[in-house]
LUMMAR-11089 format. One record per residue (C-alpha): residue in one letter; x, y, z. Coordinates in nm, 2 decimals, decimal comma. Example, Ala and Ser with C-alpha at 12.3 -4.5 7.8 and 13.67 -1.06 7.14 Angstrom:
2
<site><fise>A</fise><east>1,23</east><north>-0,45</north><up>0,78</up></site>
<site><fise>S</fise><east>1,37</east><north>-0,11</north><up>0,71</up></site>
REM end
This chain:
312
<site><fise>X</fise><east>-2,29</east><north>-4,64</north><up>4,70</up></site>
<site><fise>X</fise><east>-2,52</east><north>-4,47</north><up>4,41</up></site>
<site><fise>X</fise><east>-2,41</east><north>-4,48</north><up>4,07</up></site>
<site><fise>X</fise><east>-2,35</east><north>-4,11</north><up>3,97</up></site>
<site><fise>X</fise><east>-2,27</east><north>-3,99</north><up>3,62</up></site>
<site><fise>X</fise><east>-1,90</east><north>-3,86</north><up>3,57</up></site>
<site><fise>X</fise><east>-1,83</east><north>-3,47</north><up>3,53</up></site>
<site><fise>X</fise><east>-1,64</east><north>-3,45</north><up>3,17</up></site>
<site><fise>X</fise><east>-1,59</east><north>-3,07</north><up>3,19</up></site>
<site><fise>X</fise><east>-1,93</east><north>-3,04</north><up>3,03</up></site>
<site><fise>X</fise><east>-1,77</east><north>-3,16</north><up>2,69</up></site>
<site><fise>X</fise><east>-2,04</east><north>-3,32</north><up>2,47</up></site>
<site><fise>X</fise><east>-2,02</east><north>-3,57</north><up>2,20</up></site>
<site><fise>X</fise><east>-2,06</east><north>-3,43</north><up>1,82</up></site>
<site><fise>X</fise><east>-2,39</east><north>-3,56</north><up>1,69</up></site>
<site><fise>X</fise><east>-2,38</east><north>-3,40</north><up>1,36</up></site>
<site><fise>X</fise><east>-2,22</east><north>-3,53</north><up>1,02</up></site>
<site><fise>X</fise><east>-1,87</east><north>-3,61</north><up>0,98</up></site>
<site><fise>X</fise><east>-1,72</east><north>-3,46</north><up>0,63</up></site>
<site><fise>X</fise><east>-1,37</east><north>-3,53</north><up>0,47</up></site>
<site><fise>X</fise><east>-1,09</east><north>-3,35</north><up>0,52</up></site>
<site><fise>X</fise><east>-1,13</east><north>-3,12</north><up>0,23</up></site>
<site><fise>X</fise><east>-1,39</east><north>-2,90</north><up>0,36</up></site>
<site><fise>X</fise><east>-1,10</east><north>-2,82</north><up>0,65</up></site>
<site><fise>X</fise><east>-0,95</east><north>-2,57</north><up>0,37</up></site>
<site><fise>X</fise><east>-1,32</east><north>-2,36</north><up>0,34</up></site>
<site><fise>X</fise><east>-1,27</east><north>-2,33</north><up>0,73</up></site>
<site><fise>X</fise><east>-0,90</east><north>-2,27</north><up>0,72</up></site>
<site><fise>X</fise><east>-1,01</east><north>-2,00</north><up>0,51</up></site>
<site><fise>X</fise><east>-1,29</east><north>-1,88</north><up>0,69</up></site>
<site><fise>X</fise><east>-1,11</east><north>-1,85</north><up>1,01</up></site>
<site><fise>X</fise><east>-0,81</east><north>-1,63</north><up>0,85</up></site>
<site><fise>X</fise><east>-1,06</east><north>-1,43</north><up>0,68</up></site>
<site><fise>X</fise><east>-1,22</east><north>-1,40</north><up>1,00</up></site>
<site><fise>X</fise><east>-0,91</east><north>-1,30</north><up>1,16</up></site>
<site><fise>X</fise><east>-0,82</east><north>-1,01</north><up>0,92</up></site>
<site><fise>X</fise><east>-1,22</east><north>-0,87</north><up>0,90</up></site>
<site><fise>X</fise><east>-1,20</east><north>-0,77</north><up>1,27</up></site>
<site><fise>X</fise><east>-0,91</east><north>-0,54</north><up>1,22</up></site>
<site><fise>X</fise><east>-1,00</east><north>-0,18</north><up>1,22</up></site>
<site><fise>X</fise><east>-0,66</east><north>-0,12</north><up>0,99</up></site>
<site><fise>X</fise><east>-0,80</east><north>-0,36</north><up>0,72</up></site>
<site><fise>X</fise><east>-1,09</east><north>-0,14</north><up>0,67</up></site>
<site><fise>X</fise><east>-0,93</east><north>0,21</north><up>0,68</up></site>
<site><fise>X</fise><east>-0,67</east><north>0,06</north><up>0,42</up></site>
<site><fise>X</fise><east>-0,94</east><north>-0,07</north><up>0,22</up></site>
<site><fise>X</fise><east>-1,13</east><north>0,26</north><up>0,19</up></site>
<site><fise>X</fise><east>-0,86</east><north>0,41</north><up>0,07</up></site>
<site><fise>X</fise><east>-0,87</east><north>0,13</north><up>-0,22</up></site>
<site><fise>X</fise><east>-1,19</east><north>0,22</north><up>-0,29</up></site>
<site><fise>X</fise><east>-1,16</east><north>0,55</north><up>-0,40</up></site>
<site><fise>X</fise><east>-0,97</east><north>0,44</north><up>-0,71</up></site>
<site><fise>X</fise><east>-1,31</east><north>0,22</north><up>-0,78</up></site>
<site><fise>X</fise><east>-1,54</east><north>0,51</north><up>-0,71</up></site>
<site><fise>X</fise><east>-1,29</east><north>0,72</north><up>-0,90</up></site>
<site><fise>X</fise><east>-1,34</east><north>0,47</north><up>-1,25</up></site>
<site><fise>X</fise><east>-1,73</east><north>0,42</north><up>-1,15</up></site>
<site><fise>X</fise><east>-1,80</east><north>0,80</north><up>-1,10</up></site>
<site><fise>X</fise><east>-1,60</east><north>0,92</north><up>-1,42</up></site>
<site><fise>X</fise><east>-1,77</east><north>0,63</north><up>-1,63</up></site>
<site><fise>X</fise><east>-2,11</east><north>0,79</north><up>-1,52</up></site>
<site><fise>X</fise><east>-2,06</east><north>1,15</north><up>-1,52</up></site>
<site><fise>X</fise><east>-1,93</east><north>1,10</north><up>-1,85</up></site>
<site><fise>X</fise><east>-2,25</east><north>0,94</north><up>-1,93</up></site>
<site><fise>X</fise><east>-2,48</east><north>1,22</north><up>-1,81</up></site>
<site><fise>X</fise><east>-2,29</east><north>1,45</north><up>-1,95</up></site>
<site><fise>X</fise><east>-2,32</east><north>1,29</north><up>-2,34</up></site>
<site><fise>X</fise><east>-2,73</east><north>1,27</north><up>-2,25</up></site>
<site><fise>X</fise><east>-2,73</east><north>1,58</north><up>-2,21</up></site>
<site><fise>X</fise><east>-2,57</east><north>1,73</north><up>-2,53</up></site>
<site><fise>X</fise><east>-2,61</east><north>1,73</north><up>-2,86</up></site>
<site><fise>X</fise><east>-2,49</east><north>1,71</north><up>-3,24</up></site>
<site><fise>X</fise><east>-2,54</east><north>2,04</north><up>-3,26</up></site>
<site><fise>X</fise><east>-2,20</east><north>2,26</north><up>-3,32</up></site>
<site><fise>X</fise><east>-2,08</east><north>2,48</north><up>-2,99</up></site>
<site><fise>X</fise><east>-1,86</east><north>2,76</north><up>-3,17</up></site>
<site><fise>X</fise><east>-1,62</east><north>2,92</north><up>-2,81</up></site>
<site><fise>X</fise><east>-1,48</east><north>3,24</north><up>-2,96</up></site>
<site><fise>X</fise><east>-1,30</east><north>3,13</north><up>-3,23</up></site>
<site><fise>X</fise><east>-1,32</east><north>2,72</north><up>-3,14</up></site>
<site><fise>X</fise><east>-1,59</east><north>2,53</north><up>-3,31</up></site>
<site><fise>X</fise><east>-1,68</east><north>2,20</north><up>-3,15</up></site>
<site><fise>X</fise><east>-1,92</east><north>1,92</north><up>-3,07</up></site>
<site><fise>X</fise><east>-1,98</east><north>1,89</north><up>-2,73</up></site>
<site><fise>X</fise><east>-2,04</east><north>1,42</north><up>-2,82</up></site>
<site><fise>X</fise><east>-1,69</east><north>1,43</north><up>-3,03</up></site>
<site><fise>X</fise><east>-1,53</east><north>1,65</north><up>-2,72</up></site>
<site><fise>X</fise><east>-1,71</east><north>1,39</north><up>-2,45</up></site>
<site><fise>X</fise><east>-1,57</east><north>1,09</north><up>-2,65</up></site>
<site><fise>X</fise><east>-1,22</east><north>1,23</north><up>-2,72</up></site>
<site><fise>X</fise><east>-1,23</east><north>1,29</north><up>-2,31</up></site>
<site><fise>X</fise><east>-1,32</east><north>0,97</north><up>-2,27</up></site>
<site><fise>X</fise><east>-1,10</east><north>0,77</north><up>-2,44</up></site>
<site><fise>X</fise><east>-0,77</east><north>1,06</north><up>-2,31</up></site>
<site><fise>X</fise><east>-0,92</east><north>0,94</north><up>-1,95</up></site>
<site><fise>X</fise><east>-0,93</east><north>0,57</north><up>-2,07</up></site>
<site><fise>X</fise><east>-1,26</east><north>0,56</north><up>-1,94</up></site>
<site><fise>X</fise><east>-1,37</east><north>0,41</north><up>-2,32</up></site>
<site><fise>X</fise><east>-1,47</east><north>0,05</north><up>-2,18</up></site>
<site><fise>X</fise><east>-1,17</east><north>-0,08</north><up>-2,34</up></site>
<site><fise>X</fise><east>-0,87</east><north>-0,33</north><up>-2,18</up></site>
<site><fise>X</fise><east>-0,62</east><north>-0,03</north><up>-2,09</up></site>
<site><fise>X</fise><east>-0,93</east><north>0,07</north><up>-1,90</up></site>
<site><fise>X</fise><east>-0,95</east><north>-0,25</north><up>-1,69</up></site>
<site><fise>X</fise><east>-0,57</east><north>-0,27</north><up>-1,68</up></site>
<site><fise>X</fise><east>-0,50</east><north>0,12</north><up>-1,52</up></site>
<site><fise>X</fise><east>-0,77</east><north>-0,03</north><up>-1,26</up></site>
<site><fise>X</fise><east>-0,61</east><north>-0,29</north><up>-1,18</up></site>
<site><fise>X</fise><east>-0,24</east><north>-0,09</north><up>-1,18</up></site>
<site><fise>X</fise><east>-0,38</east><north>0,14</north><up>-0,92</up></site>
<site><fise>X</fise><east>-0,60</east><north>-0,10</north><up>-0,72</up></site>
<site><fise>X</fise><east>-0,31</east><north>-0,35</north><up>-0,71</up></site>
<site><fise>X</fise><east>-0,08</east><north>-0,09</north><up>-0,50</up></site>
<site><fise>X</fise><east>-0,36</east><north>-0,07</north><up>-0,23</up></site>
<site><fise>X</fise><east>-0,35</east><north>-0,48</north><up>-0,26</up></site>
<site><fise>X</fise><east>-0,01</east><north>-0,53</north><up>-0,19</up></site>
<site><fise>X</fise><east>0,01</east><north>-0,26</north><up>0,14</up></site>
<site><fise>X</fise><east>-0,28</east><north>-0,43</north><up>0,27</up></site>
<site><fise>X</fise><east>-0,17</east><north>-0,81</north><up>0,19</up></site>
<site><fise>X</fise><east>0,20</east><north>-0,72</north><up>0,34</up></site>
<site><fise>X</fise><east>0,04</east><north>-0,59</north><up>0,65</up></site>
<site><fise>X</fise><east>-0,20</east><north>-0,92</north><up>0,72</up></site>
<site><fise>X</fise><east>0,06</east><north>-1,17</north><up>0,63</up></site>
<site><fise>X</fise><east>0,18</east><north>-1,18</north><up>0,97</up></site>
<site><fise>X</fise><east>-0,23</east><north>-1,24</north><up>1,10</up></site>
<site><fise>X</fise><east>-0,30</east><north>-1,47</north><up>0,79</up></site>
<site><fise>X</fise><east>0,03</east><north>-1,72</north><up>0,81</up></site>
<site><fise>X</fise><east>0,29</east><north>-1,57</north><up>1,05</up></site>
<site><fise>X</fise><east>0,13</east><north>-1,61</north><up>1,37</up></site>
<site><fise>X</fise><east>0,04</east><north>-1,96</north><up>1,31</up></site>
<site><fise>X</fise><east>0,43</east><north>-2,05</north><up>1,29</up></site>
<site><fise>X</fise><east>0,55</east><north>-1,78</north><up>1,59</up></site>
<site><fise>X</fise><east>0,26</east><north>-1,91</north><up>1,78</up></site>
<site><fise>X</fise><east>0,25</east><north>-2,27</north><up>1,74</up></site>
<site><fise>X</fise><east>-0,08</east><north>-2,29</north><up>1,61</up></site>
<site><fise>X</fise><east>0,03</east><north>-2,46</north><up>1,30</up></site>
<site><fise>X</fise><east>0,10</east><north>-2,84</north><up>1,49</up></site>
<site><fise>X</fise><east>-0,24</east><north>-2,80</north><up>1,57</up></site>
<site><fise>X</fise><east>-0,39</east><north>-2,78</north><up>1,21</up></site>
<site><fise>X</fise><east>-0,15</east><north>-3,06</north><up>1,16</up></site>
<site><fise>X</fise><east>-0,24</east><north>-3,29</north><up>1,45</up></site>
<site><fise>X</fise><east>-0,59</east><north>-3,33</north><up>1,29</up></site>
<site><fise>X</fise><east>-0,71</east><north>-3,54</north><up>1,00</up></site>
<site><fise>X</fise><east>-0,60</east><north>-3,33</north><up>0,71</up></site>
<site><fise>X</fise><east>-0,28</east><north>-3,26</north><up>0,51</up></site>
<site><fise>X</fise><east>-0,04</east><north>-2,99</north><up>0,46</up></site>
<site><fise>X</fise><east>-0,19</east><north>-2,90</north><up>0,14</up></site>
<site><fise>X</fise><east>-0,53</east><north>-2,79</north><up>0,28</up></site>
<site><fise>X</fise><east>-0,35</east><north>-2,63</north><up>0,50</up></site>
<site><fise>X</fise><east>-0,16</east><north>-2,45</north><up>0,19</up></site>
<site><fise>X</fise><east>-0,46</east><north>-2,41</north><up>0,01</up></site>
<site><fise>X</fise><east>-0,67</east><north>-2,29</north><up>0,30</up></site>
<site><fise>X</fise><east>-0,47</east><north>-1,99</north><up>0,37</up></site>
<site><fise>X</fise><east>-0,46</east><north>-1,95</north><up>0,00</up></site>
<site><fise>X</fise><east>-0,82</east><north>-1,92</north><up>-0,04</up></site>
<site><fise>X</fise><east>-0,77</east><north>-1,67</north><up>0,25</up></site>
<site><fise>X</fise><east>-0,61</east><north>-1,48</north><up>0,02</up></site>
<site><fise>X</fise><east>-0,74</east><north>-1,50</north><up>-0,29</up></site>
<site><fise>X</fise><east>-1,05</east><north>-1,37</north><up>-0,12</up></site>
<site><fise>X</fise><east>-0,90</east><north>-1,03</north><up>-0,03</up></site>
<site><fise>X</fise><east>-0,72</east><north>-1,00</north><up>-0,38</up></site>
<site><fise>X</fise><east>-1,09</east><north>-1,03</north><up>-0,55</up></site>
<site><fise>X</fise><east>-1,28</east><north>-0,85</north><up>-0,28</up></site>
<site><fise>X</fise><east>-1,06</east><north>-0,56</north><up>-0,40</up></site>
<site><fise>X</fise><east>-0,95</east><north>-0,62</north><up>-0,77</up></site>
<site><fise>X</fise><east>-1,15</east><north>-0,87</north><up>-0,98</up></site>
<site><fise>X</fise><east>-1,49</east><north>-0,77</north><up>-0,83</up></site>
<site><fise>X</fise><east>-1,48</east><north>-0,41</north><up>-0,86</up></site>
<site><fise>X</fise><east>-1,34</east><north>-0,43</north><up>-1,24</up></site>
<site><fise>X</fise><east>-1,64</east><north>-0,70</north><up>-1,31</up></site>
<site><fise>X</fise><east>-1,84</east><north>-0,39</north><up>-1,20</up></site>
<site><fise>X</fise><east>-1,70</east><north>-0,15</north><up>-1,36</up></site>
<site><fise>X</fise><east>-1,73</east><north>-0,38</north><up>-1,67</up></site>
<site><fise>X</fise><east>-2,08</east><north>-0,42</north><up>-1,63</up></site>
<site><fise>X</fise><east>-2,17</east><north>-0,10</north><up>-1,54</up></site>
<site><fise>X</fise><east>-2,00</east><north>0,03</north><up>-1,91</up></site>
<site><fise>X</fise><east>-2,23</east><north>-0,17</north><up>-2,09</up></site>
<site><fise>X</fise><east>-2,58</east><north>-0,09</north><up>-1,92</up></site>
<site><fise>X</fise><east>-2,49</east><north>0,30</north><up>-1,94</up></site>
<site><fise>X</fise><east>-2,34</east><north>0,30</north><up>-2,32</up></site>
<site><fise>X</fise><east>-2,47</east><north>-0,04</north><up>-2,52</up></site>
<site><fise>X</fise><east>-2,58</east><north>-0,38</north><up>-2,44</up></site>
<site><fise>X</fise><east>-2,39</east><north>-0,49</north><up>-2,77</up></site>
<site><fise>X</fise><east>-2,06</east><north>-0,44</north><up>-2,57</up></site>
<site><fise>X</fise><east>-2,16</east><north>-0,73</north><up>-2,40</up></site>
<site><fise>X</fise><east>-2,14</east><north>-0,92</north><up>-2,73</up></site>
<site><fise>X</fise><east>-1,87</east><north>-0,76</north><up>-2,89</up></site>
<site><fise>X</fise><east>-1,60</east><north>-0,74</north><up>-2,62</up></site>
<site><fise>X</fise><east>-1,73</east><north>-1,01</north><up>-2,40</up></site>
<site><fise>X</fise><east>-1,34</east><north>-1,13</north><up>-2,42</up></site>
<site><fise>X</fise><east>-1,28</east><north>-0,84</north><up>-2,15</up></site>
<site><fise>X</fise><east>-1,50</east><north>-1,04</north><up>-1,89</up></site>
<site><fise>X</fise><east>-1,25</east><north>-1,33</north><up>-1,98</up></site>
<site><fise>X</fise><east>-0,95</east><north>-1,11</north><up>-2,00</up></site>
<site><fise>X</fise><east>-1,05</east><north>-0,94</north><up>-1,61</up></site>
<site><fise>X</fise><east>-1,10</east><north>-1,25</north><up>-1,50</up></site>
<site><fise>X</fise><east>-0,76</east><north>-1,43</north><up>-1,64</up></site>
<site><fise>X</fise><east>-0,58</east><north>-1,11</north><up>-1,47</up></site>
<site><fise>X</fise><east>-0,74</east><north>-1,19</north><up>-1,14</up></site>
<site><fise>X</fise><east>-0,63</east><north>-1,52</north><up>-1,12</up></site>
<site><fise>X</fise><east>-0,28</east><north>-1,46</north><up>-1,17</up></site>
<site><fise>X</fise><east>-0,27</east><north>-1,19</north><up>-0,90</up></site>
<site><fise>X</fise><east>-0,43</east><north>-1,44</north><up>-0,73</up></site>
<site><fise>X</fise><east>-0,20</east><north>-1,74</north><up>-0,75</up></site>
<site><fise>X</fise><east>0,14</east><north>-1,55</north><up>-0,75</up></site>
<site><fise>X</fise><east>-0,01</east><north>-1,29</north><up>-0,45</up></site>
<site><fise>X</fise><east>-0,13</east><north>-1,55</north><up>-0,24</up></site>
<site><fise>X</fise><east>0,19</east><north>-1,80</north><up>-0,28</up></site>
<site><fise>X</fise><east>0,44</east><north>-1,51</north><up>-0,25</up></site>
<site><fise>X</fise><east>0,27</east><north>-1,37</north><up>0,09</up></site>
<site><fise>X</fise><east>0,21</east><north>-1,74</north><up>0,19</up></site>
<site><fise>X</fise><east>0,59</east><north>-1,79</north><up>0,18</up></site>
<site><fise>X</fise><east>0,74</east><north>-1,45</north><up>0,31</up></site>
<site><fise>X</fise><east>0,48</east><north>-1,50</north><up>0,59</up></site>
<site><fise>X</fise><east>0,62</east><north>-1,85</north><up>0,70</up></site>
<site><fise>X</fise><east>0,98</east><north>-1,72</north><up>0,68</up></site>
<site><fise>X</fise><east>0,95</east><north>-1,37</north><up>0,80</up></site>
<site><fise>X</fise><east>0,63</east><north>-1,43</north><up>1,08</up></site>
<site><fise>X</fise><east>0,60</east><north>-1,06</north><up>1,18</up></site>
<site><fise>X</fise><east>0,44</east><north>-0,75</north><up>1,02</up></site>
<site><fise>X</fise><east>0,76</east><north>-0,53</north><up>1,03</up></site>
<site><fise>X</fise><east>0,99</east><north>-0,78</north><up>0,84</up></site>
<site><fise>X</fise><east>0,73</east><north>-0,85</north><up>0,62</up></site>
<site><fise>X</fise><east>0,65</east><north>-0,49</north><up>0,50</up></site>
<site><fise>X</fise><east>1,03</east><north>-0,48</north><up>0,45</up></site>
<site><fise>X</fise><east>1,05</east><north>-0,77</north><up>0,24</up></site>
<site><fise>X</fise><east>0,76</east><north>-0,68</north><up>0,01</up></site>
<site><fise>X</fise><east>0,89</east><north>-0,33</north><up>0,00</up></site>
<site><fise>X</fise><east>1,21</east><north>-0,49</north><up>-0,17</up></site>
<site><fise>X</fise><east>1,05</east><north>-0,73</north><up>-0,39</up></site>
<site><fise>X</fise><east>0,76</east><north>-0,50</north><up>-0,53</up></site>
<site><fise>X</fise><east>0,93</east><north>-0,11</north><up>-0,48</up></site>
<site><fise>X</fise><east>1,27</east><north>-0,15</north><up>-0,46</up></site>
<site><fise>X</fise><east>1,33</east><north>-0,41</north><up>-0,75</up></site>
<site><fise>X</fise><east>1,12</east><north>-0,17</north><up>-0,96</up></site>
<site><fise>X</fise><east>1,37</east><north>0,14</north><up>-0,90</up></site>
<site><fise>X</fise><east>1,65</east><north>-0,08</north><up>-0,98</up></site>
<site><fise>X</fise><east>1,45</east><north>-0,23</north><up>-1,26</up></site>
<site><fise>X</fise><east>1,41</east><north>0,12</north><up>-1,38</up></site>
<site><fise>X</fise><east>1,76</east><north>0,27</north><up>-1,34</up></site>
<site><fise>X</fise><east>1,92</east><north>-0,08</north><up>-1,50</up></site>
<site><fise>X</fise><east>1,69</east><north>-0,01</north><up>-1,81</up></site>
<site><fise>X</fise><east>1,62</east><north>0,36</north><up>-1,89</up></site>
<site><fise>X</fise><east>1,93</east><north>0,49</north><up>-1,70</up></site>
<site><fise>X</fise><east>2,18</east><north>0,26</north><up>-1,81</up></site>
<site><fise>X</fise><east>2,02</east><north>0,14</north><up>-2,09</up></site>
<site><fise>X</fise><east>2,11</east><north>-0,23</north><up>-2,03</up></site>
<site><fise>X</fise><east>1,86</east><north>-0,54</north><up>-2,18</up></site>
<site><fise>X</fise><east>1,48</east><north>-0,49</north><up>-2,14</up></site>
<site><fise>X</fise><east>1,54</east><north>-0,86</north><up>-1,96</up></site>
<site><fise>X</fise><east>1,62</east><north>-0,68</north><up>-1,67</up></site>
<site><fise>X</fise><east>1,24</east><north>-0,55</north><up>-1,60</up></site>
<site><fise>X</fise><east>1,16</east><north>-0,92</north><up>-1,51</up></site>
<site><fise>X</fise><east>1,34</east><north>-0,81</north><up>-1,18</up></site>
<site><fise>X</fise><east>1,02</east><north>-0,67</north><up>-1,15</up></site>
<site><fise>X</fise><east>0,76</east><north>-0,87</north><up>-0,99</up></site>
<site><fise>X</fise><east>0,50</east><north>-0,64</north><up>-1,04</up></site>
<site><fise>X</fise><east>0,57</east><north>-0,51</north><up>-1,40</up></site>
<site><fise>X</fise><east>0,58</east><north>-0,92</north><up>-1,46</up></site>
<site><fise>X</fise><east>0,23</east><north>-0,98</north><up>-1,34</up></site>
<site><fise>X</fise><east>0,15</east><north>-0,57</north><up>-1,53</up></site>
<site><fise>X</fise><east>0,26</east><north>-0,81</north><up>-1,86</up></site>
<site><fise>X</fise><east>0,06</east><north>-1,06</north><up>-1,85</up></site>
<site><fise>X</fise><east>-0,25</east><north>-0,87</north><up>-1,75</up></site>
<site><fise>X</fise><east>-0,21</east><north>-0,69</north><up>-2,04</up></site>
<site><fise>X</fise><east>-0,16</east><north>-1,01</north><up>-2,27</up></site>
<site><fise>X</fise><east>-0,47</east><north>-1,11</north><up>-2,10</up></site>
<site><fise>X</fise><east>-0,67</east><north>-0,78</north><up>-2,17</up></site>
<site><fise>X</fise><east>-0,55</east><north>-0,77</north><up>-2,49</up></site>
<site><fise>X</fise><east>-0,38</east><north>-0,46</north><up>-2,49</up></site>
<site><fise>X</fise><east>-0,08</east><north>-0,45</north><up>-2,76</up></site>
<site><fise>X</fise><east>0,32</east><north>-0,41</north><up>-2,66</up></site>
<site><fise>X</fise><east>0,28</east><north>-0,08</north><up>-2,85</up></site>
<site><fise>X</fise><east>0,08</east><north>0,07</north><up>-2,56</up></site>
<site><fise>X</fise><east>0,24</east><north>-0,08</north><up>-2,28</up></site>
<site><fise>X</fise><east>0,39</east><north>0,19</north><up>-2,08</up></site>
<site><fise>X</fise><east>0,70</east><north>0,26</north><up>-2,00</up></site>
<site><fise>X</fise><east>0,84</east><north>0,15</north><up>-2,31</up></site>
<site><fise>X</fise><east>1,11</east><north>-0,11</north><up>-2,37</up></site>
<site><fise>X</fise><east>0,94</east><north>-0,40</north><up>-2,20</up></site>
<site><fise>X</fise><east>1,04</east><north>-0,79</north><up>-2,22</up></site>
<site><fise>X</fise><east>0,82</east><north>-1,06</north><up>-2,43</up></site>
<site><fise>X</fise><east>0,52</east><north>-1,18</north><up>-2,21</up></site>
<site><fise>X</fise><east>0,65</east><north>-1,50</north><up>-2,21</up></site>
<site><fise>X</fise><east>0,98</east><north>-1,42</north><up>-2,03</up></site>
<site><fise>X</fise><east>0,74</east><north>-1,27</north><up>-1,76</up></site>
<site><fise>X</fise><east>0,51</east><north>-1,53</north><up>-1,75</up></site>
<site><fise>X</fise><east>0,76</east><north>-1,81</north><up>-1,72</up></site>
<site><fise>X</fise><east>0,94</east><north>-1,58</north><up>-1,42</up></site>
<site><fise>X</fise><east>0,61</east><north>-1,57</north><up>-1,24</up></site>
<site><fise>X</fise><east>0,59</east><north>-1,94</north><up>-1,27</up></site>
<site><fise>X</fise><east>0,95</east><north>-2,00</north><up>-1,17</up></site>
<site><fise>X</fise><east>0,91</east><north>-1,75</north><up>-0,87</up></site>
<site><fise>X</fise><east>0,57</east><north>-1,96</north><up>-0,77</up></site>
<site><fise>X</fise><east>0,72</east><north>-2,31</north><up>-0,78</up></site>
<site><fise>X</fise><east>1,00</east><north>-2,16</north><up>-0,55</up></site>
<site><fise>X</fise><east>0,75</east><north>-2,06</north><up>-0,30</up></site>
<site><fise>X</fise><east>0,50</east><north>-2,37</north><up>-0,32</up></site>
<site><fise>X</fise><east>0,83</east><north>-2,60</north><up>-0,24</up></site>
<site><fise>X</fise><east>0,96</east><north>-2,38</north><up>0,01</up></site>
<site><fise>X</fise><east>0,63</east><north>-2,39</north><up>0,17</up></site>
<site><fise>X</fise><east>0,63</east><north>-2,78</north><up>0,14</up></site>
<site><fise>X</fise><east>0,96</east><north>-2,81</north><up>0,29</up></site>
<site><fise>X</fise><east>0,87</east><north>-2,59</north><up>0,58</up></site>
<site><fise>X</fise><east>0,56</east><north>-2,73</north><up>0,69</up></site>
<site><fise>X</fise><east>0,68</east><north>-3,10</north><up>0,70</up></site>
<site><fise>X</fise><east>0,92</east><north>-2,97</north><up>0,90</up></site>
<site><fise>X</fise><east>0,68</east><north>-2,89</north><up>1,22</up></site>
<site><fise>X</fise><east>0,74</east><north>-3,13</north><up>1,50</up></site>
<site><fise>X</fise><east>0,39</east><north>-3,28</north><up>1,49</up></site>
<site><fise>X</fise><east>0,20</east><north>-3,49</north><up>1,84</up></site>
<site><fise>X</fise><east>-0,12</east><north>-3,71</north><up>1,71</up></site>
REM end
């Protein structure tokens, strides 16, 4: 009888190089990313994010033109008498369009609601399905750990909190300094540090927080409840506790968001004195809630993933 060569379902041995189990998180990642990038709703939602970008990028330039076009020369209006460069700079710096941190921090306010609808409508692609649809035994079943697992989906999402916040303010920050002075990128290079130091705590408390509300909750309409509490909800309440009933500042660290609004000011270097709305907690309190809030989710995360039934 002839020898013949068995039919393995055309399955082929892998002849490239063998890596460690850390580079599964980059294609964790790259997979979730992938999975969000194909939605047609992600890109709608993230237009609308950009206009508050173009919105900052546009202002910062037409207000540009506009001051190399003028002069020092006194415009009397009836019986108004006024420099058009003093009137350009006063409507700069009432615009906050003045390169400074409240600058960076109102972009990051506005940019950050956009974040939040987005990230609650693609926790349920990014984490949820993987626990409704059993695909997390199968990350599990391989050579790798929870905590790539963890970090993968976290680098997921830190991806799509920069994509829309830290990148566009690095641009904006740039983009100040080539159209007005290249000394502001000596004297407030501390802003690049400060943009950067705000991005990374959206980052880390944004990414854990969806992370954990996505392994509990699993589905989109839960979750845009849930972070409609946390981030709207706990705000009014924040709001009416404080200014309403005017009960402890302490009661704003309800507030998630306010919380992380804090410490991206702390990190900006904008003063408590133009911190608005008044009547705010120390940084500290905020920062330490954030933290507190963080280690809750990383060990409910823990707990839940050792928990899947795993076959090897």
């Amino acid at each position: 009888m002839a020898e013949t060569t068995p039919n393995l379902l055309h399955y082929r041995g892998w002849t490239g190089q063998f890596y460690g189990p850390h580079r599964t998180v980059f294609a964790i990642a790259r997979i979730a990313l992938s999975q969000v990038l194909r939605r047609k709703l992600f890109w709608v939602l993230y237009a609308f994010g950009l206009l508050f970008f173009f919105m900052f990028f546009f202002g910062q330039y037409l207000l540009a033109w506009t001051e190399s076009q003028t002069d020092e020369q006194v415009v009397t209006v009836g019986v108004f008498r006024t420099n058009p460069v003093e009137f350009v700079q006063l409507l700069r710096g009432a615009l906050k369009l003045n390169g400074s941190g409240e600058m960076y921090r109102n972009f990051f306010r506005f940019q950050g609601s956009m974040v939040v609808i987005i990230l609650a409508m693609a926790g349920s692609v990014l984490v949820g399905n993987d626990f409704q649809f059993g695909s997390l035994p199968f990350y599990l079943s391989k050579p790798l750990s929870p905590w790539h697992y963890l970090l993968g989906k976290c680098l997921a999402v830190a991806g799509i909190v920069n994509l829309m916040t830290t990148l566009p303010a690095m641009v904006l920050y740039f983009q100040y300094g080539v159209l007005t002075s290249w000394d502001y990128f000596v004297t407030d290079y501390r802003l690049l540090f400060g943009i950067l130091g705000y991005g990374l705590e959206l980052t880390l408390c944004l990414s854990l927080i969806l992370v954990a509300t996505a392994g509990w909750l699993r589905r989109t309409v839960p979750m845009i409840m849930a972070w409609t509490t946390v981030f709207i909800f706990f705000r009014f309440l924040a709001g009416a506790l404080v200014n309403g009933l005017q009960m402890s500042p302490r009661w704003r660290l309800i507030d998630l968001w306010n919380d992380t609004y804090l410490f991206g000011n702390y990190c900006l270097g904008v003063g408590a004195d133009r911190i608005w709305p008044p009547g705010q907690p120390a940084v500290g309190e905020a920062a330490l809630v954030l933290g507190v809030v963080c280690i809750v989710c990383l060990t409910y995360l823990t707990v839940r993933i050792r928990a899947v039934e795993i076959v090897r």
